[in-house]
C-alpha positions in Angstrom: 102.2 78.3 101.6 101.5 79.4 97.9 102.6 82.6 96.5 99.5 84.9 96.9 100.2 83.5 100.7 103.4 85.1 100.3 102.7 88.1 98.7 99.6 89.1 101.2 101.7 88.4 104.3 104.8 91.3 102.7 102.1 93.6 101.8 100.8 93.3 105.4 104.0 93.5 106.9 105.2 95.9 104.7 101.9 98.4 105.7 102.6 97.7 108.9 106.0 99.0 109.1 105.1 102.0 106.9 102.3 102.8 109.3 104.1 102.3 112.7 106.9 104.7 111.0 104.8 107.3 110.5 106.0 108.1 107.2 104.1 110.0 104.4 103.2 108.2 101.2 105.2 110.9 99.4 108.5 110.3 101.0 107.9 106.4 100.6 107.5 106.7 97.5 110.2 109.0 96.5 112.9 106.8 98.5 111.4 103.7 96.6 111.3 105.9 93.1 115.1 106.8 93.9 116.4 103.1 94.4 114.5 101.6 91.4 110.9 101.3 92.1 108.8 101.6 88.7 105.1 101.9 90.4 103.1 105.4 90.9 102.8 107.1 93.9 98.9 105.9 93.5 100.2 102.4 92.8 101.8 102.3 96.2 99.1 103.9 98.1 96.7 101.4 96.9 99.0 98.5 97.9 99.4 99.6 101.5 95.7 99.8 101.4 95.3 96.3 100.2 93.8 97.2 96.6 96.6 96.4 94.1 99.0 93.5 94.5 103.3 95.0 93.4 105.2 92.3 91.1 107.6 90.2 93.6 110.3 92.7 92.8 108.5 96.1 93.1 107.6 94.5 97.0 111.0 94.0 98.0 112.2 97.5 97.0 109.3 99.0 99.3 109.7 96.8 101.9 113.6 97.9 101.4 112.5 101.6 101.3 110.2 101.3 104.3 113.2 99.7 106.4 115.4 102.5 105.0 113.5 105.2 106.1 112.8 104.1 109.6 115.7 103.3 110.6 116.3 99.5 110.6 
């Protein structure tokens, strides 16, 4: 599996969390902002809606926000 592989598969899992949460994309991105995330608020919306790719770092810390938020 290359890395673009990779990347698409946490941004889908990633969306999918954020969407079965039921979170807004301002509280995402606020928790993400307040433990180190450097992208935008649009940034991040257009990432969960597949139109911008994060840098391998930037997508942990929202997959780590997402996780935070909901609970797991």
């Amino acid at each position: 599996m290359n890395v673009d592989e990779t990347a698409e598969e946490q941004r889908e899992r990633t969306a999918a969390a954020y969407r079965q949460a039921g979170l807004t994309l301002e509280s995402l991105w606020l928790h993400y902002f307040s433990i180190g995330g450097d992208a935008g608020e649009l940034e991040i919306d257009a990432y969960l809606n597949r139109s911008y790719m994060l840098r391998p770092v930037q997508r942990d810390l929202l997959d780590h926000a997402v996780h935070e938020l909901d609970g797991h």
